[in-house]
C-alpha positions in Angstrom: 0.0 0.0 0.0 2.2 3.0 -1.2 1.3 6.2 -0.2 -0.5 5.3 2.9 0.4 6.3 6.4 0.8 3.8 8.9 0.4 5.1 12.5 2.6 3.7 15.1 3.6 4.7 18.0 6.8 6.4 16.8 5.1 8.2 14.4 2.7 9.8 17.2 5.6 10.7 19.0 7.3 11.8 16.6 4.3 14.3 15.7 4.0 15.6 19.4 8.0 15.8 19.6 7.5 18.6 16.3 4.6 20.3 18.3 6.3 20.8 21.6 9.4 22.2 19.6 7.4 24.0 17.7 5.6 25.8 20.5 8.8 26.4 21.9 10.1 28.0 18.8 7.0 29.8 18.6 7.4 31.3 22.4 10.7 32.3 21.5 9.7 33.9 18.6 6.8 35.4 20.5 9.3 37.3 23.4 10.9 38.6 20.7 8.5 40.3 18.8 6.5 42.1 21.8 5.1 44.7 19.5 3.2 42.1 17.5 0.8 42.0 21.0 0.4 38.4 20.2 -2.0 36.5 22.6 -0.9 32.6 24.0 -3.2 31.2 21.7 -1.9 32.9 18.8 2.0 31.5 19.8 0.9 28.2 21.0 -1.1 27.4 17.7 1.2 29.1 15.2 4.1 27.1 16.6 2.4 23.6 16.8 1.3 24.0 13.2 4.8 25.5 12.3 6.5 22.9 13.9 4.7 20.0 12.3 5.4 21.5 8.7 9.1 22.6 9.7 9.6 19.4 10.2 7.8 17.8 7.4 9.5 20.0 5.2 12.9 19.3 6.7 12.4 16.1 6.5 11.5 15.6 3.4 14.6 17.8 1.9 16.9 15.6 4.1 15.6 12.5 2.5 13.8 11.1 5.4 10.3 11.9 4.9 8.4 8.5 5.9 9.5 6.4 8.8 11.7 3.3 7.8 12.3 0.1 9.6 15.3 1.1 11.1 13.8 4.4 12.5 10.6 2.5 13.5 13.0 -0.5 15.5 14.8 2.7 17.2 11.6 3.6 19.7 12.0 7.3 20.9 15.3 7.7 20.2 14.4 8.0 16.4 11.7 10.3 17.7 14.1 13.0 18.8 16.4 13.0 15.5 17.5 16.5 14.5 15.0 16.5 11.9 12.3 16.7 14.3 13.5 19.0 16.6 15.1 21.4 14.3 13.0 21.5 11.7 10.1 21.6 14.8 11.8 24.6 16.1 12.5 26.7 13.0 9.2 25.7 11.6 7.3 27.1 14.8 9.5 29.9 15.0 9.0 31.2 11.3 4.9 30.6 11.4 4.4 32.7 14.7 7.6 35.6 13.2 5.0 35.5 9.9 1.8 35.8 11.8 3.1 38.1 14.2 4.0 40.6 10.9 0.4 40.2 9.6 -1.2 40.7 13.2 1.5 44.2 13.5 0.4 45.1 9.8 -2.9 45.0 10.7 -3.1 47.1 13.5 -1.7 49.9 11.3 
């Protein structure tokens, strides 16, 4: 069955270890940009939905889109590969920086 997802439980971890780092990215972001008057909401959702497609997109130009066997047989540890967390983190970060421009622009 090409194209088909399979969910495991690495690959549900591996979707809450991009939102955490993406709300963390997003938070960061967030501190930063103080005159963007962003609400929690605003960070917290902007970062998890950053974070997911940072790390999609990451992963995907990295060459490690899907999950293999090898990554699968690796538990959490394949969970928390730099793909993940980085791509998590910038991903989060960017979203929030780009609606935290549109929320500033806006207000003008």
């Amino acid at each position: 069955m090409e194209g088909q997802v399979t969910w495991t439980a690495t690959r549900l971890f591996q979707i809450v270890v991009q939102v955490i780092a993406g709300i963390i990215g997003g938070q960061a972001v967030g501190a930063a940009l103080k005159q963007a008057a962003m609400g929690q909401l605003t960070k917290i959702l902007g970062g998890a939905i950053g974070g997911v497609g940072g790390a999609a997109i990451l992963g995907s130009l990295l060459g490690g889109g899907g999950v293999d066997a090898a990554a699968a047989a690796g538990g959490i540890g394949s969970a928390l590969d730099l793909k993940n967390l980085l791509g998590g983190v910038g991903g989060g970060a960017i979203l929030t920086g780009i609606i935290g421009a549109v929320m500033n622009a806006m207000k003008k």
